[in-house]
Residue frames relative to the residue before (quaternion, step in Angstrom):
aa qw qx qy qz dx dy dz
X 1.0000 0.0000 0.0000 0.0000 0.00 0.00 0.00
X 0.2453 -0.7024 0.6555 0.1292 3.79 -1.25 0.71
X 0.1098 0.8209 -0.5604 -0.0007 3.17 -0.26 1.09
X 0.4312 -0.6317 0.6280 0.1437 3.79 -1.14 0.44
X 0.0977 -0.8453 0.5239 -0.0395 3.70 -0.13 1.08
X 0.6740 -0.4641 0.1090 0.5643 3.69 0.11 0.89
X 0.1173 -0.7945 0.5848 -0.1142 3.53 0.98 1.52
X 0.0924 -0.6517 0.7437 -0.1170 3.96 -1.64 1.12
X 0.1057 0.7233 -0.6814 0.0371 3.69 -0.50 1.05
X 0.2120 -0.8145 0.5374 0.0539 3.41 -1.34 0.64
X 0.1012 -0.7887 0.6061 -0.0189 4.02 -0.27 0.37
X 0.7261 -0.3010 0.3413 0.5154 3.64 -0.06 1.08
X 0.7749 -0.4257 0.0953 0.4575 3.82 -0.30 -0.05
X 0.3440 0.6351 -0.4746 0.5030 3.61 1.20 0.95
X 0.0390 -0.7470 0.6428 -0.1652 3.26 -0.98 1.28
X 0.0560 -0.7217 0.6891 -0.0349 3.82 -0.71 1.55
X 0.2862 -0.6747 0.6781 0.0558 3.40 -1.34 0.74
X 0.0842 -0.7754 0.6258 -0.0055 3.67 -0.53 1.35
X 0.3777 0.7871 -0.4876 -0.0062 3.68 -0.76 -0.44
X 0.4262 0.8016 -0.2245 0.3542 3.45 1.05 1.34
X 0.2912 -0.7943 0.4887 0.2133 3.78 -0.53 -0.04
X 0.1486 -0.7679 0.6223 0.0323 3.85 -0.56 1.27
X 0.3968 -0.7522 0.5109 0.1256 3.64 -0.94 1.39
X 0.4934 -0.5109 0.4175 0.5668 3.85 -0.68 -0.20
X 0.4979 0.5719 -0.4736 0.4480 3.57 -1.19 -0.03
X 0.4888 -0.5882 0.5040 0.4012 3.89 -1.40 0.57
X 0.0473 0.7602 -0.6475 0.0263 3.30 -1.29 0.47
X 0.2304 -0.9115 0.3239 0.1055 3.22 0.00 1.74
X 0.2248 -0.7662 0.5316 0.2824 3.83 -1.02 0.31
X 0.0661 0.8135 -0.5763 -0.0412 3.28 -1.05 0.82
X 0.4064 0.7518 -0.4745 0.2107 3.29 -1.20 0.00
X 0.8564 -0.3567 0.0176 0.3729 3.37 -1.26 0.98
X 0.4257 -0.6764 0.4008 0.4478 3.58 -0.50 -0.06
X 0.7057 0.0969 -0.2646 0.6500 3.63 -0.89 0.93
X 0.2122 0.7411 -0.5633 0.2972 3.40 0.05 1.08
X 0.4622 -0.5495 0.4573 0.5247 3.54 1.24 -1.45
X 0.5811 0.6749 -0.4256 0.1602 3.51 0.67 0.01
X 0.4940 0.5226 -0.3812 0.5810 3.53 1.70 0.27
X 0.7509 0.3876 -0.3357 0.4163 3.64 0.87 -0.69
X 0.5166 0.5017 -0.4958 0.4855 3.83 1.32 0.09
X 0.7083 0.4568 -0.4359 0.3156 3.82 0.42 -0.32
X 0.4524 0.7220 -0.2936 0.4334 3.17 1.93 -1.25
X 0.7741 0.3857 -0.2731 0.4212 4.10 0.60 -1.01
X 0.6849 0.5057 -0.3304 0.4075 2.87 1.50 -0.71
X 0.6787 0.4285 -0.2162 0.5559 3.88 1.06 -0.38
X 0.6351 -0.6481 0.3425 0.2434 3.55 1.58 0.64
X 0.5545 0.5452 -0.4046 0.4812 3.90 1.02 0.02
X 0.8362 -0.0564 -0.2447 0.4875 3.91 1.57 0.45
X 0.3851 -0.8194 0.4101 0.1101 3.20 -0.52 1.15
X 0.5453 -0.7168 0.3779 0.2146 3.47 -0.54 1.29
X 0.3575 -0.8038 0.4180 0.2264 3.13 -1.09 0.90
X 0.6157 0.1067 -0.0675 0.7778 3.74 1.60 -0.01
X 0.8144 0.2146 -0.3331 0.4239 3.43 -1.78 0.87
X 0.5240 -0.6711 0.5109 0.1188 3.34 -1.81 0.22
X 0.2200 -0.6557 0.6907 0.2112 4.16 -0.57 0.68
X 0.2876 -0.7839 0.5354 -0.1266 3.19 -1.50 1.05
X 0.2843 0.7085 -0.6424 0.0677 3.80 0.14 0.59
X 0.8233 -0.0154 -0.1118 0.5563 3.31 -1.48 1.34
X 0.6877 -0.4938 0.3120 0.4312 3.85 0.20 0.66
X 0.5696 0.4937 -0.4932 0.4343 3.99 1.01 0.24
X 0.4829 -0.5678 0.5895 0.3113 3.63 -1.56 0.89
X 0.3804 -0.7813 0.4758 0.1359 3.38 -1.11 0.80
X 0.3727 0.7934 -0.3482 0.3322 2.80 1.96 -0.71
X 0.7856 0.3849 -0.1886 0.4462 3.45 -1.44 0.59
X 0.5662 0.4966 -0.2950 0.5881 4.10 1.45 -0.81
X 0.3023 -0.7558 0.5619 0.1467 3.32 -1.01 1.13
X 0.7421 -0.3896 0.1704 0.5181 3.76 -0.98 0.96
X 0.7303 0.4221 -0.3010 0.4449 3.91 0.56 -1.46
X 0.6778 0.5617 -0.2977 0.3693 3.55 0.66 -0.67
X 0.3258 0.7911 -0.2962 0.4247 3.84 1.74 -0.54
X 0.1814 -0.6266 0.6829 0.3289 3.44 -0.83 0.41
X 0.4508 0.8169 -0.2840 0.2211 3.85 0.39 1.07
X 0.1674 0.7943 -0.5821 0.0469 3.79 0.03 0.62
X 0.2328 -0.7864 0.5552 -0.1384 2.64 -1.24 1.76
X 0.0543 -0.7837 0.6163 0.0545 3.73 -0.19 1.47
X 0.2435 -0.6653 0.6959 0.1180 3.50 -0.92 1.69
X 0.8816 -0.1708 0.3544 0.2607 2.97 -2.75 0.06
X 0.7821 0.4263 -0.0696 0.4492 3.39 0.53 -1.76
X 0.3774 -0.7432 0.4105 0.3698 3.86 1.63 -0.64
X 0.2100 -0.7012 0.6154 0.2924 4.01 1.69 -0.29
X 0.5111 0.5601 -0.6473 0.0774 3.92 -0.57 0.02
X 0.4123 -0.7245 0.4346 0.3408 3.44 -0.71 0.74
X 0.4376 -0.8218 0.3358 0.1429 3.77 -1.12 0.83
X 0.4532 0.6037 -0.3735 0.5392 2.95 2.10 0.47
X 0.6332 0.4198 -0.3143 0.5693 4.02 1.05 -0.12
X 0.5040 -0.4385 0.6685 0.3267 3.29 -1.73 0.38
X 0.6596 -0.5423 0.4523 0.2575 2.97 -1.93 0.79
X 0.4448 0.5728 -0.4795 0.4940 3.66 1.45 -0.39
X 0.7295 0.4621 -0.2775 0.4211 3.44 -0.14 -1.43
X 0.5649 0.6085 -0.4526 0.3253 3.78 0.65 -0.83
X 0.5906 0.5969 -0.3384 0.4248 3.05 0.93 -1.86
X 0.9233 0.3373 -0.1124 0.1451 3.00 -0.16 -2.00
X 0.1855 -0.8801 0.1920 -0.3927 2.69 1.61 1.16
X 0.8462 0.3294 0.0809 0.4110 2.41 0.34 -2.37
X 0.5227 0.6025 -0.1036 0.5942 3.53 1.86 -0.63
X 0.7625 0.0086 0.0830 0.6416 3.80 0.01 -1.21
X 0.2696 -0.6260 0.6724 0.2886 3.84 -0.56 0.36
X 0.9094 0.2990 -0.1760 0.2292 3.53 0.62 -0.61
X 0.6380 -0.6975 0.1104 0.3071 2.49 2.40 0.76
X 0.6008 0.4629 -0.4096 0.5070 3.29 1.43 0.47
X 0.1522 -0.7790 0.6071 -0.0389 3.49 0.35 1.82
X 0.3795 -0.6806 0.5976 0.1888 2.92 -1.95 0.24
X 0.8445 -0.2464 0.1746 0.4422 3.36 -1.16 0.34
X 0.8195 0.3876 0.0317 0.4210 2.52 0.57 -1.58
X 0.5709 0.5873 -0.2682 0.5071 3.31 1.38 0.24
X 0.6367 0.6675 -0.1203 0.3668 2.81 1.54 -1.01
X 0.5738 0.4734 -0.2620 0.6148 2.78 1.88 -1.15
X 0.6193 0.4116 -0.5171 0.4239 3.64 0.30 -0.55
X 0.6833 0.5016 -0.4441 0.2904 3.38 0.37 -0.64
X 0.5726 0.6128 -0.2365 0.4905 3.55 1.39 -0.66
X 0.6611 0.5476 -0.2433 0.4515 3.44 1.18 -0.83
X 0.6468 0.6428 -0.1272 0.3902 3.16 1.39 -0.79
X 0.7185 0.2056 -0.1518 0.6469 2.99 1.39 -1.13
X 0.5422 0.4607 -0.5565 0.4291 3.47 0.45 0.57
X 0.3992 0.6241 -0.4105 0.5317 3.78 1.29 -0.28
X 0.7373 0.5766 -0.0877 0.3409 3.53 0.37 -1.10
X 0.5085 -0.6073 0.4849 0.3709 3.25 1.27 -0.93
X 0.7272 0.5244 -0.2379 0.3736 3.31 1.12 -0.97
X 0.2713 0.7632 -0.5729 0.1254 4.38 1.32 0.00
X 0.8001 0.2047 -0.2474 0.5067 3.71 -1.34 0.78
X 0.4445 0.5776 -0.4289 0.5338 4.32 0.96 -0.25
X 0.4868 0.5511 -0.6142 0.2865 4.39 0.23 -0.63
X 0.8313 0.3101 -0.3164 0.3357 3.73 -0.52 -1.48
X 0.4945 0.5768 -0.5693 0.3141 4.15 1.52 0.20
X 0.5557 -0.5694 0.5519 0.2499 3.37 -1.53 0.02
X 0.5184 -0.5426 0.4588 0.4758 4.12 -0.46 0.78
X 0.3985 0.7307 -0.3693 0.4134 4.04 0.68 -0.80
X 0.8502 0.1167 -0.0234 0.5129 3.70 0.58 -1.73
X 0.4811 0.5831 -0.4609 0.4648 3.26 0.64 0.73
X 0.4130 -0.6692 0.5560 0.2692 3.54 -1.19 0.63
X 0.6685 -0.5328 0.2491 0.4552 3.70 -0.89 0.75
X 0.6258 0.6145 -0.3631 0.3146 3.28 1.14 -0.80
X 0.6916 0.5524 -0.1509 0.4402 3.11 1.23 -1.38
X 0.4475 0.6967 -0.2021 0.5229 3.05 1.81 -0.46
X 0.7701 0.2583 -0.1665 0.5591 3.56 0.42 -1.10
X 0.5314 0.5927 -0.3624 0.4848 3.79 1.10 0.35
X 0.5791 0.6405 -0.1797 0.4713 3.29 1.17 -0.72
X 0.6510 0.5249 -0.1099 0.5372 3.02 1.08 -1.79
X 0.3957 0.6950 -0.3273 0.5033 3.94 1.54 -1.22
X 0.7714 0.4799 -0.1933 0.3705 2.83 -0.20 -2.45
X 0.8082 0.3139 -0.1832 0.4634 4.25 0.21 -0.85
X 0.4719 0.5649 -0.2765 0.6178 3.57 1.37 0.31
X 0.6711 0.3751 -0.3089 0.5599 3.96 1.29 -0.89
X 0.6704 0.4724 -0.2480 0.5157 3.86 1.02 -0.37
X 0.6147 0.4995 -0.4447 0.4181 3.75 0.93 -0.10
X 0.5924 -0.6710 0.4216 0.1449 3.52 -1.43 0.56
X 0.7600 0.4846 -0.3129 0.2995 3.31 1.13 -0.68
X 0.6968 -0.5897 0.2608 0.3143 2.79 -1.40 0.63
X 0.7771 0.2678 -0.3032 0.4821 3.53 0.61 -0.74
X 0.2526 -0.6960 0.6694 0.0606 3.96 -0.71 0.55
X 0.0596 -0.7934 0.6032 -0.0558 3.52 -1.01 1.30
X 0.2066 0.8298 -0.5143 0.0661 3.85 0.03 0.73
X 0.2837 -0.8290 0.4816 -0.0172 3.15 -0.41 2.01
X 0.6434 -0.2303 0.2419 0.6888 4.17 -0.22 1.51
X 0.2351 0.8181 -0.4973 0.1677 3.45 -0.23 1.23
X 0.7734 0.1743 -0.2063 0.5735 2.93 2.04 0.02
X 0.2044 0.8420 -0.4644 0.1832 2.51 1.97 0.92
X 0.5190 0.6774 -0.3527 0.3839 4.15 1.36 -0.24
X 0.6013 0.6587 -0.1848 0.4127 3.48 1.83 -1.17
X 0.3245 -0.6312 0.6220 0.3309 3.82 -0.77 0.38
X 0.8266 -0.3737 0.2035 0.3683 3.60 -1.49 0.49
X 0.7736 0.3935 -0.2353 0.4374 3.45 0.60 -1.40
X 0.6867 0.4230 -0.4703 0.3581 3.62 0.69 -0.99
X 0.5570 0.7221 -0.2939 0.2862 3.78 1.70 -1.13
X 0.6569 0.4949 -0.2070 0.5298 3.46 1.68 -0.93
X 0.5651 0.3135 -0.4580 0.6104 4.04 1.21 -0.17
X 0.6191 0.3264 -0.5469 0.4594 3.91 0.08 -0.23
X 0.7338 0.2350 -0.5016 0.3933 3.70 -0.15 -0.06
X 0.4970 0.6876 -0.4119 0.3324 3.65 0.60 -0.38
X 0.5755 0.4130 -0.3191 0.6297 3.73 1.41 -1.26
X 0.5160 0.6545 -0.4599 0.3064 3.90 0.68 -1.04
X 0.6838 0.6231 -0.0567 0.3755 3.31 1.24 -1.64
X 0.7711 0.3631 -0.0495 0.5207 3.16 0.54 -1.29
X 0.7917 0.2051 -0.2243 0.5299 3.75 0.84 -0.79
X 0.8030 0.3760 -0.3000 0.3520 3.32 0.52 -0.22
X 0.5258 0.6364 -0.0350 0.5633 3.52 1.12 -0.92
X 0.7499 0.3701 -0.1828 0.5170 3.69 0.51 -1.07
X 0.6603 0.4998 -0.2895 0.4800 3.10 1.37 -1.17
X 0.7768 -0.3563 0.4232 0.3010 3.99 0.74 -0.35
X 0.2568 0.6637 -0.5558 0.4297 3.68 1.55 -0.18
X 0.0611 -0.4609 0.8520 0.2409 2.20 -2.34 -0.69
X 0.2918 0.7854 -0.5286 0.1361 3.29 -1.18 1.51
X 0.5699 -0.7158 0.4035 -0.0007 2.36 -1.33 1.92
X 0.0328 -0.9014 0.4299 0.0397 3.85 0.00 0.60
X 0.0414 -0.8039 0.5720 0.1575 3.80 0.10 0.64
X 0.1081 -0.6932 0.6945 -0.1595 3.78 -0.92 1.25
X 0.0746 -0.7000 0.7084 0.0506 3.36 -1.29 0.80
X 0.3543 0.5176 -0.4272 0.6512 3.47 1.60 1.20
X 0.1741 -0.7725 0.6107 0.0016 3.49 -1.29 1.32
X 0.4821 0.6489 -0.3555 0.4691 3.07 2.00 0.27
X 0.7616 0.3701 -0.2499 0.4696 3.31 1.13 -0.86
X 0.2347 0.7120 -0.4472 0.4878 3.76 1.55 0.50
X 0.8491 0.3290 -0.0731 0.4069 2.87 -0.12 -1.84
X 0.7201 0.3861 -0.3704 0.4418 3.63 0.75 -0.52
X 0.7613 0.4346 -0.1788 0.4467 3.82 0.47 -1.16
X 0.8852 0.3532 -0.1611 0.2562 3.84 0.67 -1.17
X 0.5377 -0.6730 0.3907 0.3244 3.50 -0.76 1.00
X 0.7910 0.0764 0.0481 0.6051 3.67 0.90 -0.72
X 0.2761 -0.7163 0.6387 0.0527 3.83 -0.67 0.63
X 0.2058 -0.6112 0.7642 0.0092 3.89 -1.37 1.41
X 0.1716 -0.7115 0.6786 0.0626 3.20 -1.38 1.25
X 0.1645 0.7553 -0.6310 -0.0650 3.70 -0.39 0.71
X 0.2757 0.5291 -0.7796 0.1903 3.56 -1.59 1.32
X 0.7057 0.5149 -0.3309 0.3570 2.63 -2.03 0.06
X 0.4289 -0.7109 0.4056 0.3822 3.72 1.33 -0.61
X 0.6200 0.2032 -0.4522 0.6082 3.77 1.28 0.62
X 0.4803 -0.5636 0.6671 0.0817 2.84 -1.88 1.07
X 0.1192 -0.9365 0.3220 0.0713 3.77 0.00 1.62
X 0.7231 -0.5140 0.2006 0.4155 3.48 -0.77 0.73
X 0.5377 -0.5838 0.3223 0.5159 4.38 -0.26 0.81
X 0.3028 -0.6956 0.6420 0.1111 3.50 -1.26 0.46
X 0.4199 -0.6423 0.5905 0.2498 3.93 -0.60 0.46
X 0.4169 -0.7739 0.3745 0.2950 3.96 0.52 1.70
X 0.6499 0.4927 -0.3435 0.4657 3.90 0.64 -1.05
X 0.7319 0.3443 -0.3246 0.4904 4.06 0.30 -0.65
X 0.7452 0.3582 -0.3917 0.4037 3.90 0.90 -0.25
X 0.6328 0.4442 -0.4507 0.4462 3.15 0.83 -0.45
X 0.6442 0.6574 -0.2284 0.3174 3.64 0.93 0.04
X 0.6195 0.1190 0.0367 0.7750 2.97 1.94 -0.75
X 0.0137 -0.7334 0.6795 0.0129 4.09 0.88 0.84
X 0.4043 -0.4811 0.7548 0.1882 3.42 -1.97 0.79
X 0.2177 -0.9392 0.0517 0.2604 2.83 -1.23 0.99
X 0.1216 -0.8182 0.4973 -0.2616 3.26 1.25 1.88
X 0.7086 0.4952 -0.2292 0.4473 3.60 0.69 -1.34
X 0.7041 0.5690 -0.1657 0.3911 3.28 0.95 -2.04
X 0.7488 0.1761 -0.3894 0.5066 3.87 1.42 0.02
X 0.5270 0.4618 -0.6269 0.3407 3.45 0.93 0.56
X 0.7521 0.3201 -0.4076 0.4071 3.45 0.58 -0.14
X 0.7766 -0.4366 0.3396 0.3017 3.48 0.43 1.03
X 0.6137 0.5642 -0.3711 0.4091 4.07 0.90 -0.71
């Protein structure tokens, strides 16, 4: 469990109020832009540090663990892949930090990006890849990491509808199924309602407790009911 213990984040004169508990399984965040929904993933992957309360994974404070040290992978806007490596090596990453994979790594790493869309694309650079293919890549070394919680901020937010629904579908099936916990920010209420077990509303400056997606989007509070316009 990821739990958020009377949790206070600040941003220059922005102020988010956390004080919840995320199950495994996806559980989207939505809400307004600048709301806080980049800065709830940000505490949770350790790039800001709370100014009152405690982040939780499996009952241990996280506090004090620097971003790499995190049981945490975090797939930003931009995809982080570095543009001096091939898109193989990006992945594999995830496998050898220093890149001396094995065979047999290799194939996972191949497996991965053929999962992706991306088979015969390893020896390109991030450089020749369209953003989309880009943020698939980034996917592709995110399906091979271990930790437990998985953070993927408008990560396919580059992706038309259909390819966006097989990248959340693999989201689903490999990552999720397996026991993650993942946290999906979407400024789509389509992909809420189709992919996520439980839905975070953040406005207003608190970041609310997970909802079960079918009973809020069914009865929205009415915080939701003007971000979505109803």
């Amino acid at each position: 469990m990821l739990t958020f213990d009377g949790v206070v984040l600040t941003q220059g004169t922005f102020r988010l109020q956390a004080d919840l508990t995320v199950a495994p399984g996806i559980t989207a965040v939505i809400g307004p832009s600048g709301g806080g929904k980049s800065t709830l993933l940000a505490a949770i992957a350790g790039f800001l540090t709370p100014v009152t309360g405690r982040i939780l994974w499996q009952g241990d404070d996280m506090a004090g663990r620097d971003p790499g040290a995190r049981p945490v992978v975090m797939l930003f806007q931009d995809h982080n892949l570095f543009p001096h490596l091939t898109v193989a090596q990006n992945v594999g990453l995830a496998l050898a930090p220093r890149l001396r994979l094995s065979a047999g790594q290799g194939a996972q790493v191949a497996t991965a990006l053929r999962d992706v869309g991306l088979a015969g694309m390893g020896d390109r650079k991030p450089g020749a890849l369209s953003g989309g293919q880009q943020g698939r890549a980034a996917l592709a070394r995110v399906l091979l990491s271990d930790r437990g919680i998985v953070l993927l901020d408008e990560a396919f937010a580059a992706l038309g509808p259909a390819l966006r629904s097989e990248m959340l579908v693999l989201v689903r099936d490999r990552l999720a199924a397996s026991g993650r916990t993942v946290l999906v920010v979407t400024h789509d209420p389509a992909d809420a309602v189709q992919f996520a077990d439980h839905v975070v509303l953040v406005a207003d400056g608190v970041a609310h407790p997970p909802q079960p997606t079918a009973a809020l989007f069914a009865d929205p509070p009415p915080a939701l009911r003007a971000y979505l316009g109803a």
